[in-house]
C-alpha positions in Angstrom: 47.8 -13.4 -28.8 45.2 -13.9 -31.5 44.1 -17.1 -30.0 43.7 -15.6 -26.6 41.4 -12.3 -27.9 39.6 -15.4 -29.8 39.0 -17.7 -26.7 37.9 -14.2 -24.6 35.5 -13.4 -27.2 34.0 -17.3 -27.2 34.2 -17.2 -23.2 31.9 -13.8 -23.5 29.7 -15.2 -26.2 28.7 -18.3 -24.0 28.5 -16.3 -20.9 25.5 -13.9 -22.9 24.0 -16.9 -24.3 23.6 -18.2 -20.4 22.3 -15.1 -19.5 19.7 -15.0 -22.3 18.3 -18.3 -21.4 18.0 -17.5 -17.5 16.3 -14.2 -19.3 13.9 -16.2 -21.3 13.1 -18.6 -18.5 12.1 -16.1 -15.7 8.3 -15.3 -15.5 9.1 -11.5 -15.1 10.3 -11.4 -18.4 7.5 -13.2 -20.4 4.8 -10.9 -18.2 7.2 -7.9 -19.0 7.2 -8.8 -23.2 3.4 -9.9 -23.2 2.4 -6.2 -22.0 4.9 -4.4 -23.9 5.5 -6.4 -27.1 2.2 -7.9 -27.3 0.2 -4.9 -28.2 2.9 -3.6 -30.4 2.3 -6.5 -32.2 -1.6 -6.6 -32.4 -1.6 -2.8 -33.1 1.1 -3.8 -36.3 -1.3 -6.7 -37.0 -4.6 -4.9 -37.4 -3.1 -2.3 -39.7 -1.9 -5.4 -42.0 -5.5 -6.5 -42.3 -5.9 -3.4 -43.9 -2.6 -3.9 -46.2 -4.7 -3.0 -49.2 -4.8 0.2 -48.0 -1.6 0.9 -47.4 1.1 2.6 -49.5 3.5 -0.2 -50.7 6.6 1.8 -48.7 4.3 2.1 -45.3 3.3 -2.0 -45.7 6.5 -2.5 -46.1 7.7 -0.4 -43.1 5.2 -2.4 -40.8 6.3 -5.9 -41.7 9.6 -5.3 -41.4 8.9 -3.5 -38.3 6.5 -6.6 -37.1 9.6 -9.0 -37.8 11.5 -7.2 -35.8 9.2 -7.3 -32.7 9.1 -10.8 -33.2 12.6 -11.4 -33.4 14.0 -9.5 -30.3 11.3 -10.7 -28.0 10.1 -14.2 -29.5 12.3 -15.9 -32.1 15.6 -15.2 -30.7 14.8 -16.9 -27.6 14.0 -19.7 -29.5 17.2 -20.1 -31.3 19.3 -20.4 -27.8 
């Protein structure tokens, strides 16, 4: 029975990986990310070139809110 729950949860695993690449492969998608990730990115960005001004918990904040930007929409699509 445990073998069975396992092979479903493999069979469901590969069927999201598929449907993650299809994701990353149709041109809706990248024009979709590029005009809602993008800027959140470059707005995250220019606030780091100012990272000397920053309170240590706030710079903090942004890069760990710039990596994960970049993972969901970027890096993750990379790893399929």
């Amino acid at each position: 029975m445990e073998e069975t729950e396992q092979q479903k949860q493999a069979a469901e695993d590969k069927r999201k990986i598929t449907l993650l690449k299809e994701l990353s492969a149709m041109e809706a998608f990248h024009i979709w990310r590029d005009w809602v990730a993008q800027p959140v990115l470059e707005s995250l960005e220019a606030d780091l070139n100012n990272a000397d001004q920053l309170e240590e918990s706030v710079l903090r904040a942004k890069l760990k809110h710039v990596q994960f930007v970049r993972e969901l929409f970027y890096d993750m699509f990379k790893k399929l």
